[in-house]
N, C-alpha and C positions, 0 to 999 in steps of 0.2 A: 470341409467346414469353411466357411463364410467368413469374413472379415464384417463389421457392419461399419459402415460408414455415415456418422447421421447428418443428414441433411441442416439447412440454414433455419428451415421451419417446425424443428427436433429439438431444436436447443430450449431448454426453457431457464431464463435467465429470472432469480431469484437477489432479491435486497439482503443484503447484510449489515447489521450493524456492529461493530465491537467499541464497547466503552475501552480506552486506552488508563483510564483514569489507576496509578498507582501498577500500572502494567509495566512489564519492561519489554524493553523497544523492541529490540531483536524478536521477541516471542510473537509480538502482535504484527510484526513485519512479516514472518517468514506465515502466519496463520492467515493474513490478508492475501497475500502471491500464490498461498494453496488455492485458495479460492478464486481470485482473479482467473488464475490458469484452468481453473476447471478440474483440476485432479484430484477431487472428495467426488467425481460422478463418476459412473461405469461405461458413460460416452466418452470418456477424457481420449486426446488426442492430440500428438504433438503437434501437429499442422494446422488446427484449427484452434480456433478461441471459442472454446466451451464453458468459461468462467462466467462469473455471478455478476455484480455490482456490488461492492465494498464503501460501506460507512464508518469512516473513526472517529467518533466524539473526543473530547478532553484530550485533544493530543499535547495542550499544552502540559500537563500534567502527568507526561509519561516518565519510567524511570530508568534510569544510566543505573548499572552495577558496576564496582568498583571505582575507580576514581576518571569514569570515563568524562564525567560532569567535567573537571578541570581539563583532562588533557586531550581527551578528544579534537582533533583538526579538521573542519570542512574547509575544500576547496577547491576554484574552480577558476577556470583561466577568461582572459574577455577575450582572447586572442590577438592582443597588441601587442609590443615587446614591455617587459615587466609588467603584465598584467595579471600576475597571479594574487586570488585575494583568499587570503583564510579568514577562518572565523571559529572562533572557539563553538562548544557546546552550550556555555553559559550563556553566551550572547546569541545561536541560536534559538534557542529557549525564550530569552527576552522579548528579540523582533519578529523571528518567522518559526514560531513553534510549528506550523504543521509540514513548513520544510522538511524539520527532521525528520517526520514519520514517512515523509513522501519519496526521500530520497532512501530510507533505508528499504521499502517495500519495491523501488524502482532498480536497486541495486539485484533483489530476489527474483527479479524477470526476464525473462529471456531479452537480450540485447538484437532483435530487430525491428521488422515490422511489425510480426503478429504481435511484438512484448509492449509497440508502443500503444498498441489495442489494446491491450490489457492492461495498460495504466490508464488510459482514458475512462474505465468502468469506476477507476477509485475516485473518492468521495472524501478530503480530511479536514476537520472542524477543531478550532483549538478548545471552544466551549462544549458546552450538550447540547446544543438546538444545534435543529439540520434542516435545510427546506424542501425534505424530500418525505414527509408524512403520506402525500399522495399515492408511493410507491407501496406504503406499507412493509417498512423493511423488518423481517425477524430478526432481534437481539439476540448473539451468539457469544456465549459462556468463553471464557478463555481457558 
């Protein structure tokens, strides 16, 4: 028995969209990185990037369970001496709402090369409009 290995011209890359709206994070994180990575297909393969393209509408409008809204800490260094900066969850919500979604879905992918591939296919909007109608992306149910 065979192994099948599919080719670059096998892949058939499909749009996605997920409304984030009234979703909670984590759920719509780890349901985007399934997809990104390709592992909902029967080609899936750890070496290769067989994932979709991913769109998240309303990401300002996603939701923290428990009282993650208050304590939740982002942070990240500039690499100078005291350059570490945090940032609450309220205040990312406020400025860079699709931050949040970006970094928790980038958090659920593999940390190399192929993962920085696979973040490049995401797509996140803190409103509903997207400018990618062209693609024709299917609306998927959470």
């Amino acid at each position: 028995m065979r192994t099948e290995i599919p080719s670059k011209h096998e892949i058939k890359r499909v749009w996605h969209v997920i409304d984030a709206q009234n979703a909670v994070l984590g759920r719509v994180a780890s349901r985007a990185a399934t997809l990104l990575m390709g592992k909902h297909k029967p080609i899936f393969s750890p070496n290769l990037d067989t994932g979709d393209h991913v769109i998240i509408i309303n990401a300002a409008k996603v939701k923290l369970t428990g009282a993650k809204e208050q304590q939740k800490i982002y942070r990240h260094h500039t690499g100078y001496p005291g350059g570490l900066v945090e940032a609450g969850a309220r205040y990312m919500r406020e400025n860079r709402p699709t931050r949040m979604v970006e970094l928790a879905v980038a958090g659920m992918l593999p940390k190399t090369k192929l993962g920085k591939q696979m973040y490049r296919k995401l797509k996140v909007y803190a409103g509903e409009h997207h400018p990618h109608q062209a693609q024709k992306p299917v609306p998927l149910p959470l």
